[in-house]
C-alpha positions, 0 to 999 in steps of 0.5 A, a space after each residue: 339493481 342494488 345500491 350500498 348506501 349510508 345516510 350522510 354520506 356521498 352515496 346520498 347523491 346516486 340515491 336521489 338520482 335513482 329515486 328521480 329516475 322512478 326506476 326499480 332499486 333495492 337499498 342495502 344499509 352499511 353503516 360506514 361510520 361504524 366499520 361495517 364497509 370493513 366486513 369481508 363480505 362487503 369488501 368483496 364488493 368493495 375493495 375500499 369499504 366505502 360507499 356508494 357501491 352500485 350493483 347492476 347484474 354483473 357490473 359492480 360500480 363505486 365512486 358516487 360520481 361515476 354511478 350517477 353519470 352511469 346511471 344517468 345516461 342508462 336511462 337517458 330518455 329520462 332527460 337527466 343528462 344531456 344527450 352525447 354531442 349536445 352543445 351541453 354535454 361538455 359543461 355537463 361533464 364540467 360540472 359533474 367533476 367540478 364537485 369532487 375535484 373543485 367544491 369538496 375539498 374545502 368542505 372536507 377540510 372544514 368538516 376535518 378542522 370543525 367536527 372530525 378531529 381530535 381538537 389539538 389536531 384542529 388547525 385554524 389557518 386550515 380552517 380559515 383558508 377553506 372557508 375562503 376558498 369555498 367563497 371563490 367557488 359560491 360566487 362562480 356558482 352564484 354568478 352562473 345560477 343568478 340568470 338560470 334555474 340550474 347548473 345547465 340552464 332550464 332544465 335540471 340535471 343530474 350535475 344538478 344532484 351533484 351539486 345541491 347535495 353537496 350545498 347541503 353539507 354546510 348550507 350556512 355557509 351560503 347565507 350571503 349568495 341569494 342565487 345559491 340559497 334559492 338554488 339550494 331551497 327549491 332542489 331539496 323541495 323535490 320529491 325525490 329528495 325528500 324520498 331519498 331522505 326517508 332511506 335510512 
């Protein structure tokens, strides 16, 4: 099994799901920033030049999302998802597809109107929306993290990967929600999140 990654990217996510996993991987680096997901060789892989890309035996997989939920329930006796037809599955899904489709885009367009674009392509009414935006979606975390450990309850899942990696692209933007800080501090404390890090 091999992974296609690139540090401060969303390929982050599958990659500390596989270090939490303990199971064997082999890492190839493609620098996307410098147009290396452009090559031939890796669009044959990946037709869209990004990654993650996930290789397992004749199974090419992409979407950052779609590898950890793979991967999640291929080693399911390691209690990283919850079990088809337990009462949890539903809200696993739940949250597992709320970071794409719910908490990126406002940090997407705050990284574009920050640090991306050319400054007279910066648009502060963009900015100021997302930022507010992003507020509604941390206090729906914050109010579900205040009674509980994690996204599902007592124990931590791979919905858990999702989210706390996605928290860590602009942690100062939760500085006001204790829950989500103490959410956020105690998962990037883990192991495997910091042998993740090391993969660069």
């Amino acid at each position: 099994m091999k992974l296609y990654h690139c540090p401060n990217t969303r390929s982050f996510r599958p990659l500390w799901l596989l270090e939490e996993l303990g199971v064997s991987y082999d890492i190839a680096l493609i620098n996307v920033f410098n147009h290396e997901g452009q090559q031939p060789s890796y669009l044959n892989i990946n037709p869209h030049g990004t990654v993650p890309t996930l290789v397992d035996n004749t199974l090419i997989l992409y979407e950052a999302g779609a590898i950890c939920l793979y991967l999640a329930d291929k080693y399911i006796k390691h209690n990283l998802a919850p079990v088809i037809n337990s009462p949890n599955r539903g809200l696993y899904y739940q949250w597992m597809f709320f970071v794409p489709a719910t908490m990126e885009p406002p940090l997407v367009n705050i990284f574009l109107h920050t640090q991306l674009l050319e400054a007279s392509k910066r648009r502060q009414s963009v900015l100021d929306d997302s930022k507010e935006r992003f507020v509604h979606i941390a206090v729906v975390l914050e109010q579900t993290l205040t009674n509980q450990p994690y996204i599902l309850g007592e124990r931590f899942s791979t919905a858990d990967i999702m989210i706390a990696s996605t928290l860590d692209w602009f942690p100062e933007l939760i500085t006001h929600f204790e829950a989500l800080q103490h959410y956020h501090h105690k998962l990037t404390q883990r192991p495997a999140f910091k042998r993740a890090l090391l993969q660069k």
